[in-house]
C-alpha positions in Angstrom: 7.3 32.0 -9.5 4.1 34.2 -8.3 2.0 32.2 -11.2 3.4 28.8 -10.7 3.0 29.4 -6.7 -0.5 30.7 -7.6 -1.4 27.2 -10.0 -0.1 24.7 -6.8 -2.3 27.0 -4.0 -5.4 26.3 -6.3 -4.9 22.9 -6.9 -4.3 22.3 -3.2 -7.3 24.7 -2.4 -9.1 21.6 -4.7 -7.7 18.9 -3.2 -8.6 19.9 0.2 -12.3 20.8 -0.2 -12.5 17.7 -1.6 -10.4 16.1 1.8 -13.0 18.0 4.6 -15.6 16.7 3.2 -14.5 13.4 4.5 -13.3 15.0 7.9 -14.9 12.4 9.6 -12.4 9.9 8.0 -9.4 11.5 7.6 -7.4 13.1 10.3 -6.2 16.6 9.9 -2.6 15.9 8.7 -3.9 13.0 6.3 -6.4 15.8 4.7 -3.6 18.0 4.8 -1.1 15.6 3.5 -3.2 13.9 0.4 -4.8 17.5 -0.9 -2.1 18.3 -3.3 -2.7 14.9 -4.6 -6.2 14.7 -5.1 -6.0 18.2 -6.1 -3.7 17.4 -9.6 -5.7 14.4 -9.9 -8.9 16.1 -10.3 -7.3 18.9 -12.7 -5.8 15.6 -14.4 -9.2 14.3 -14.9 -11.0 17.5 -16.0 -8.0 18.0 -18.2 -8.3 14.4 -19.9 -12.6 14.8 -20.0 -12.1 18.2 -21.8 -8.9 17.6 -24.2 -10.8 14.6 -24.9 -13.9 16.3 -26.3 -12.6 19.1 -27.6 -8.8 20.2 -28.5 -8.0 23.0 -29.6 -7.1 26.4 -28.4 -9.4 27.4 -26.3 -9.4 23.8 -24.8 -7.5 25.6 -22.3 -9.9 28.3 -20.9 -12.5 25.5 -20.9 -10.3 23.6 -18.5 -9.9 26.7 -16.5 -13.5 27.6 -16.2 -14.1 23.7 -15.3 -11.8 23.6 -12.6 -13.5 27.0 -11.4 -16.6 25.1 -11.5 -15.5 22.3 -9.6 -13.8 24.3 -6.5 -17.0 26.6 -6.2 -18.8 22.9 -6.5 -16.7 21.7 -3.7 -17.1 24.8 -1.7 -20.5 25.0 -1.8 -21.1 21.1 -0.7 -18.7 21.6 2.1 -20.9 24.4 3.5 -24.2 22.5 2.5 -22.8 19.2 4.6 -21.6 21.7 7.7 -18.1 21.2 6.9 -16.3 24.0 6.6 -16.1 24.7 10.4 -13.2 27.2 11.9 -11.3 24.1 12.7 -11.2 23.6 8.9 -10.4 26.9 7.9 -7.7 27.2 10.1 -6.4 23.9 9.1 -6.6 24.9 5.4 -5.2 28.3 6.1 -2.2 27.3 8.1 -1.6 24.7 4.8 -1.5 27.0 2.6 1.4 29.3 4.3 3.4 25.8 4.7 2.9 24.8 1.1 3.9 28.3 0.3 7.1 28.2 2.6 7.8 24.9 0.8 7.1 26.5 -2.7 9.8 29.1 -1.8 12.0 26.4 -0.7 12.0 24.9 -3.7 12.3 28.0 -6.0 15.4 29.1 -4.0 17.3 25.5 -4.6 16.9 26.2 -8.9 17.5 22.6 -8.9 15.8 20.8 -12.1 17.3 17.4 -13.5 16.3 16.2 -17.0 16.7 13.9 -19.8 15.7 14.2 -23.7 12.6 12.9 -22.2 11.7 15.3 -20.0 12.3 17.7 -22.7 9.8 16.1 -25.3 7.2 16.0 -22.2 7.3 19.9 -21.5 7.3 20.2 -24.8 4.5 18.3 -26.3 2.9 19.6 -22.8 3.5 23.0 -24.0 1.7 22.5 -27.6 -1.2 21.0 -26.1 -2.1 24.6 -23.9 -1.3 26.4 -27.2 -3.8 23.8 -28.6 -1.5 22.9 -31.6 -2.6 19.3 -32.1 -0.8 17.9 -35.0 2.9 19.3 -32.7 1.3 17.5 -29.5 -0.4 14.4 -30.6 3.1 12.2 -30.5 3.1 12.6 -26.5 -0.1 10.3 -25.9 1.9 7.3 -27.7 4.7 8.2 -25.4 3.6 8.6 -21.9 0.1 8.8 -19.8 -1.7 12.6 -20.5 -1.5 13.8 -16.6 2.0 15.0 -16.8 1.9 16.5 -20.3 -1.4 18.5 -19.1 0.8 19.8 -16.3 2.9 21.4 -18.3 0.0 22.3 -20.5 0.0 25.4 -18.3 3.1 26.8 -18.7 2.3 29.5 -21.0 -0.1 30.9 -18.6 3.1 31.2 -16.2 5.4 33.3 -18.0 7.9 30.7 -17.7 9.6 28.7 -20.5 9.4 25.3 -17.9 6.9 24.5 -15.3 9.6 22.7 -12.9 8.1 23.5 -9.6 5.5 21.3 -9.4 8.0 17.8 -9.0 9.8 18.4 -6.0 6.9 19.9 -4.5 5.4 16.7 -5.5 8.2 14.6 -4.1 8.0 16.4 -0.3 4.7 15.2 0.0 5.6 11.7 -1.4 8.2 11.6 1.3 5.8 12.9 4.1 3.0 10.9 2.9 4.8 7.7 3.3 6.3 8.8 6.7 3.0 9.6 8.3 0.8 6.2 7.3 3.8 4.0 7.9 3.9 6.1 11.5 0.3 5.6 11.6 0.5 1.8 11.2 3.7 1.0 13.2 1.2 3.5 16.1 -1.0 1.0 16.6 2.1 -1.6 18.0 4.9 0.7 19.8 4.6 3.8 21.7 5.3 6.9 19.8 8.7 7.2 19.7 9.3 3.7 18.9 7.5 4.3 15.9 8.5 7.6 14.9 12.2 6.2 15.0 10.7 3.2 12.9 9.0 5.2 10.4 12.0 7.5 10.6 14.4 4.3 9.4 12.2 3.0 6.8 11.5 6.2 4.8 14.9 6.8 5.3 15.6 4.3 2.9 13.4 5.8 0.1 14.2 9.5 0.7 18.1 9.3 1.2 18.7 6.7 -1.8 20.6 8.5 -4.3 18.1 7.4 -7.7 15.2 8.9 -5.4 17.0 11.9 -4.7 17.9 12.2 -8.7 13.8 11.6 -8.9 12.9 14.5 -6.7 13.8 17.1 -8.9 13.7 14.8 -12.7 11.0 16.9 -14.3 9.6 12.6 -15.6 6.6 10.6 -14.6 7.9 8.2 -11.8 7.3 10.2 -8.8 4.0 11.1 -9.5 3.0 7.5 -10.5 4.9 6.2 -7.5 2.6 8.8 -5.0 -0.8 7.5 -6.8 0.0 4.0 -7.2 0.8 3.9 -2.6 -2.3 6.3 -2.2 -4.2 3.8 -4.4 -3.0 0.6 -2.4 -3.0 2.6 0.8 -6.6 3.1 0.1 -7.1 -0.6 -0.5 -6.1 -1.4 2.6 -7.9 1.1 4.7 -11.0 0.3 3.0 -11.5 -3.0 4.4 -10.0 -1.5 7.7 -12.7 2.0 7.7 -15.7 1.2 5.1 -17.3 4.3 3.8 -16.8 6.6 0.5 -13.7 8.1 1.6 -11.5 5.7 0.9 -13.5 4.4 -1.8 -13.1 7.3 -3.4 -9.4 8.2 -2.2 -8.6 4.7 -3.9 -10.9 5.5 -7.2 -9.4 9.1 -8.0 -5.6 7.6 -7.2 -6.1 4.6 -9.4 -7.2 6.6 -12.4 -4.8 9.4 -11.6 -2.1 6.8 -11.6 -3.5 5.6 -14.7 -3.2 8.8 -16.5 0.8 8.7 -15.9 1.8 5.9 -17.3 1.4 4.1 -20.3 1.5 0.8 -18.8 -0.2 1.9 -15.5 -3.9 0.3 -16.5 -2.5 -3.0 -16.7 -0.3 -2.2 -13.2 -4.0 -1.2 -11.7 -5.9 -4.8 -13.4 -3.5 -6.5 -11.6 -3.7 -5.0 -7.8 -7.5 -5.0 -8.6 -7.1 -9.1 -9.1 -5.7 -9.6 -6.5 -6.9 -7.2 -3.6 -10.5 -6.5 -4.2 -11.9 -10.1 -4.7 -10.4 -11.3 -1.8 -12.5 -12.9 0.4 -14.2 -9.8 2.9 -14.9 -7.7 -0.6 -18.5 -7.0 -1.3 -19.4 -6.9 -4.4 -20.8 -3.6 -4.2 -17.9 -2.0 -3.4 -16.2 -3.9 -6.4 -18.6 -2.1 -8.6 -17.9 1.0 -7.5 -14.4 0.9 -7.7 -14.2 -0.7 -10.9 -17.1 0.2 -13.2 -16.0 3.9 -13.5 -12.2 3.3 -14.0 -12.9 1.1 -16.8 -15.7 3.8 -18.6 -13.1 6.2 -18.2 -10.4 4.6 -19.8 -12.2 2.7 -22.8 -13.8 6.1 -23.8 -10.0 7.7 -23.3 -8.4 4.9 -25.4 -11.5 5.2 -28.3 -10.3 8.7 -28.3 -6.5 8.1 -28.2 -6.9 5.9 -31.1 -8.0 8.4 -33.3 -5.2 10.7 -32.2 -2.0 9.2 -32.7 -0.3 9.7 -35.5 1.2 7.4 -38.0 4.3 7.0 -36.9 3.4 6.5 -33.2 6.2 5.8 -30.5 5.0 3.2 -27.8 1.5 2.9 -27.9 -0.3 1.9 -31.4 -3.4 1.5 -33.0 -3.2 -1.5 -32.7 -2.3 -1.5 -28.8 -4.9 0.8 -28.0 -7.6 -1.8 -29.5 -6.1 -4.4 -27.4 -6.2 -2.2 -23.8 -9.4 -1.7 -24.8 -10.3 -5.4 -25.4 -8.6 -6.0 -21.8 -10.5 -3.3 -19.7 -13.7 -4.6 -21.5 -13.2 -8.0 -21.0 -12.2 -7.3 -16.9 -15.1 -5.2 -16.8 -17.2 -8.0 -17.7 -15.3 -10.6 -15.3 -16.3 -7.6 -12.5 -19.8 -7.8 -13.2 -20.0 -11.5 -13.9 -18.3 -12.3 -10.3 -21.5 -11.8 -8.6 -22.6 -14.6 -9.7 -23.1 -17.7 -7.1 -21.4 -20.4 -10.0 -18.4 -18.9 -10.2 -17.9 -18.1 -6.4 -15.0 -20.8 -6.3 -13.5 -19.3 -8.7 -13.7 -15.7 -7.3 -12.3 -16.4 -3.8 -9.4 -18.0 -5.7 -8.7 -14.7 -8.0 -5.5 -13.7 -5.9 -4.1 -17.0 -6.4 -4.6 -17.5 -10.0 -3.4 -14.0 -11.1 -0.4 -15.0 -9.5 -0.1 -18.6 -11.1 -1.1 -17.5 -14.1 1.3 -14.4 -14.3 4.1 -17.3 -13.5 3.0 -19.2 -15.9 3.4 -16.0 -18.6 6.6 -15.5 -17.2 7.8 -19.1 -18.0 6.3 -19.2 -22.0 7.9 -15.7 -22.1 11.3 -17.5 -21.5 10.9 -20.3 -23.4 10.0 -17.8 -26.4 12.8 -16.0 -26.2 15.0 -17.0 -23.4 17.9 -14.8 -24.3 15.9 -11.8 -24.3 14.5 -12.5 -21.1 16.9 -13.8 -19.2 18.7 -10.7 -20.1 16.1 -8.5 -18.9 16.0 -10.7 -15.4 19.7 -10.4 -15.3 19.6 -6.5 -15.7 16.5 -6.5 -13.1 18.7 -8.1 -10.2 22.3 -6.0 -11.2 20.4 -2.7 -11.1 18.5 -3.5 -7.3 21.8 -4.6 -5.8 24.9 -3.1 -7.8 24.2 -0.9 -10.8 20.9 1.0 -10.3 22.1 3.7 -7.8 20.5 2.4 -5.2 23.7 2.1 -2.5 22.8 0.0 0.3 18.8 0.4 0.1 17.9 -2.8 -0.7 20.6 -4.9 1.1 18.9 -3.1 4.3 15.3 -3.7 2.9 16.3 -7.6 2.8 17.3 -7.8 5.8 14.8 -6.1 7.7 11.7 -8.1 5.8 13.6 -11.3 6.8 13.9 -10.2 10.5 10.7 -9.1 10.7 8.8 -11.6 8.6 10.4 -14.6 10.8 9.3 -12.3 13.9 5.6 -12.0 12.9 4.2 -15.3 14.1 0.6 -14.7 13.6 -0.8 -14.1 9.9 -2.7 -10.8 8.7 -4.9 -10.7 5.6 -3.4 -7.0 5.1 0.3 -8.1 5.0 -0.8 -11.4 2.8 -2.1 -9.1 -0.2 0.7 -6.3 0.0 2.8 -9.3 -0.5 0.5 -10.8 -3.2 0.7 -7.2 -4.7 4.1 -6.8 -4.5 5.2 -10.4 -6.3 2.2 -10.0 -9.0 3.9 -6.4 -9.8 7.3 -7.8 -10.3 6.1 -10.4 -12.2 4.5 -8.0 -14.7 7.4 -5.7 -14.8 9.4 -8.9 -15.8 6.7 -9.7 -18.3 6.8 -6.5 -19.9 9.8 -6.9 -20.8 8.6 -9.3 -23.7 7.1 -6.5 -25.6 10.0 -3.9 -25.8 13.8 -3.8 -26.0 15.2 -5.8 -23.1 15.9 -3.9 -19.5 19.5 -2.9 -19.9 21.7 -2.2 -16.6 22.4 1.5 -15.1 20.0 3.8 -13.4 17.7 4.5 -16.4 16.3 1.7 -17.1 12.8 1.5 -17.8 12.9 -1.4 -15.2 15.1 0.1 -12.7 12.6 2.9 -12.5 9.5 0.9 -12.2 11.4 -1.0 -9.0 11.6 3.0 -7.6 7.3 3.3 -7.9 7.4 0.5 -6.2 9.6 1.1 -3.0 7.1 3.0 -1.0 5.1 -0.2 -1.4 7.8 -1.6 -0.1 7.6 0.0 3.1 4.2 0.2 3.6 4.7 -3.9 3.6 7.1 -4.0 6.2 5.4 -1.2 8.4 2.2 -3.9 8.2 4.8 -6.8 10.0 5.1 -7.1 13.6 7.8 -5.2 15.2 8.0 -7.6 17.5 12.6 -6.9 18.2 12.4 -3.5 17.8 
C-alpha cells in the first residue's frame, strides 16, 4: 500500500501544479477536484510519447525520469508565474492528507471486482513495465494504452495487482460531477436548493447498482466516463470563461479519454462536430483544440500499426490505416473551415453530423436489419429492465420531461449537450455494425458505453431550468 499510496500522491502532486497555474480560472475545490485527473493524464501521455519511441526495458525508468522532469517543470513555472502562494500550498497540503485518508479508505474495504478482461489488462499492463514486447503487444488491439500503462507500474509496487487506483478514481468521478452540477444549478436556486438538487441527480449515478459494480471493476469505463464529462464540461465552460484553462482542461481530457478506449477517437470527432463549430467558435480556438489531438493520434496509430501482432483482437492493420485516414481527413476539414466559401456549410456542422449519422443508422439497418435491430432491441432492455440499472433511468425520464417542458426559454449550452448526447447514441448504435451484435445483461459492450455516458446525462439536466423545484 505505502508504494501504491506513494504513485497516486505524485500523480496528484502533477495534476495540481498543473491546476494553480490556472488559479485564476479554477476555484480551489475544482483545482482540487480535477488534479488526480489531469495528473494520470499527463503520466498517460508521457507514457504513450515514450513507449511509443522506445519499448523496451528500460522504457520504464525513462518514463520515470520524464515525469520527474515534468513535475520539477511544473514547479518551477508555478513559482516563475507567482503561483505557488501559501494559499496554494495549504490548499495542496490539506489535499494530499484527504487523498491519503481516502487511499486508506479504500485499502481497508479489499474490494476489487473483475472479469477475464480485467485480468488480460493487468497483465499485458504488467509485461509492458517489464518491457517484454512480444507478451504485451496483443493489449493495444484490445483496449486504449492509458489503462495498461497504469498497471505498467505494478512491479515497482511490490504488489501482484495495482487495484487502488479505480475506486480512488471513481470518488472523484462521483465528487466531480456533484460539485459542477452544484455549480450550475448555483447560479438558479439558493444553496440548499441546489445542494439537494445536485444531491438527487448524482444520486442517480452513484447509487445505481452497475455503477457501484464500476467503482471497484479494475476495466476502462470509469476512467473514460471521468475524461469524456471533463472533456464536455470543458466545452462548455469555454465559451462561458475564454482563456487557456479550459482550453487546455478540454485538450488533455479529450486525448486522455482517447487513450482508454479503442473507439474513443471516433466518440471525440463526433462531440468536436458538433460543439466546436457551432456558431460563437473562433477558429483559433478550433485549431488549438484540434490540431494537436489529431498529431498525437496519427503518429500513435503509425506506431500501433507496426505493433500488433498477426493475430490482432479488435483493432487491425487494416483499422489502424482507416483511423488514420479519418483523423487526417477531419484534420483537413478543421483547417479548411476557415475558409469564407464554406461558411454555410460550417455553421450547419451540428446539424449534418446528426443527419448524416441518421442516415448511417438507417443503411446500417437495411444492410443487415436483423443484426441491428437486435442490437437496438438489446440497447432499450438493458436501460430499462436488464442492465442493472433499477429505477435510474425511469427517474432520469421523468425528470428531463418535467424539466425540459418547464424551461421556456432556449440556451445554446443545453441545445449542444443535447446534440451531444443523441449524436453519441447514434454512434454507439452504429458501432454495432462492425462487431457482434449488443447482447442483453449488464456486460454488454453497449450497456457500458450508456454508463460513460450518464454523467453526461446529468450535466444536461443540471443546464435546464429548475423552474418546479
Amino acid at each position: 500500500m505505502n508504494k501504491a499510496l506513494l504513485i497516486q500522491l505524485w500523480v496528484f502532486v502533477i495534476g495540481f501544479l498543473f491546476c494553480n497555474l490556472h488559479k485564476r480560472t479554477f476555484d480551489p475545490v475544482f483545482r482540487t477536484l480535477t488534479a488526480l485527473p489531469i495528473g494520470w493524464a499527463l503520466f498517460g501521455i508521457c507514457a504513450t510519447i515514450v513507449y511509443g519511441v522506445y519499448f523496451s526495458a528500460v522504457s520504464q525508468m525513462i518514463l520515470l525520469v520524464v515525469l520527474a522532469l515534468t513535475t520539477f517543470a511544473l514547479l518551477f513555472a508555478n513559482i516563475t508565474q507567482g503561483s505557488l502562494s501559501r494559499d496554494s500550498i495549504l490548499l495542496g497540503a490539506a489535499s494530499l492528507v484527504v487523498l491519503t485518508g481516502a487511499c486508506f479508505f479504500v485499502d481497508s474495504l479489499r474490494i476489487v471486482t473483475m472479469t477475464p478482461d480485467s485480468s488480460y489488462i493487468a497483465r499485458f499492463g504488467q509485461n509492458i513495465g517489464l518491457g517484454n514486447y512480444e507478451a504485451s503487444r496483443m493489449v493495444f488491439s484490445m483496449w486504449g494504452p492509458l489503462v495498461p500503462f497504469i498497471h505498467s507500474i505494478t512491479n515497482l509496487l511490490d504488489q501482484k495487482l495495482y487495484w487502488q487506483y479505480q475506486p480512488v478514481v471513481s470518488l472523484d468521478l462521483v465528487a466531480i460531477v456533484f460539485y459542477t452540477v452544484y455549480t450550475i444549478i448555483r447560479e438558479q436556486k439558493s444553496i440548499l436548493q441546489s445542494f439537494v438538487a445536485a444531491t438527487v441527480l448524482v444520486s442517480l449515478m452513484a447509487l445505481s447498482n452497475i455503477f457501484l459494480f464500476h467503482v471497484f471493476y479494475i476495466h476502462v469505463n470509469i476512467i473514460s466516463a471521468l475524461y469524456m464529462y471533463l472533456f464536455v464540461f470543458a466545452l462548455l465552460k469555454m465559451q462561458q470563461q475564454p482563456g487557456r484553462a479550459y482550453e487546455l482542461l478540454a485538450l488533455l481530457s479529450l486525448i486522455a479519454f482517447s487513450l482508454v478506449r479503442l473507439e474513443a477517437p471516433l466518440f471525440v470527432i463526433v462531440i468536436l462536430l458538433v460543439t466546436s463549430f457551432w456558431q460563437g467558435w473562433s477558429y483559433v480556438n478550433r485549431l488549438k483544440l484540434i490540431i494537436p489531438f489529431i498529431v498525437l493520434f496519427v503518429a500513435w496509430y503509425a506506431r500501433v500499426y507496426f505493433i500488433l501482432p498477426e493475430n490482432s483482437d479488435l483493432l487491425t492493420k487494416q483499422l489502424a490505416i482507416a483511423f488514420i485516414s479519418v483523423l487526417v481527413g477531419f484534420g483537413l476539414f478543421t483547417i479548411v473551415s476557415g475558409l469564407k466559401v464554406l461558411d454555410a456549410i460550417v455553421k450547419r456542422t451540428h446539424f449534418l453530423t446528426l443527419i448524416l449519422l441518421v442516415l448511417v443508422s438507417v443503411i446500417f439497418t437495411i444492410i443487415k436489419p436483423e443484426h441491428m435491430l437486435s442490437s437496438l432491441t438489446s440497447i432499450v432492455r438493458n436501460i430499462l429492465v436488464d442492465g442493472n440499472w433499477g429505477l435510474t433511468w425511469y427517474v432520469i425520464f421523468f425528470l428531463a420531461a418535467e424539466l425540459y417542458f418547464a424551461h421556456v426559454h432556449g440556451a445554446t449550452e443545453r441545445h449542444w449537450l443535447f446534440m451531444v448526447l443523441a449524436t453519441y447514441i447514434l454512434l454507439v448504435y452504429n458501432l454495432a455494425y462492425f462487431s457482434d451484435s449488443y447482447h442483453i445483461g449488464e456486460f454488454d459492450s453497449a450497456n457500458r458505453l450508456v454508463l460513460q455516458a450518464l454523467p453526461l446525462v446529468l450535466l444536461y439536466l443540471s443546464n435546464l431550468r429548475f423552474a418546479h423545484f
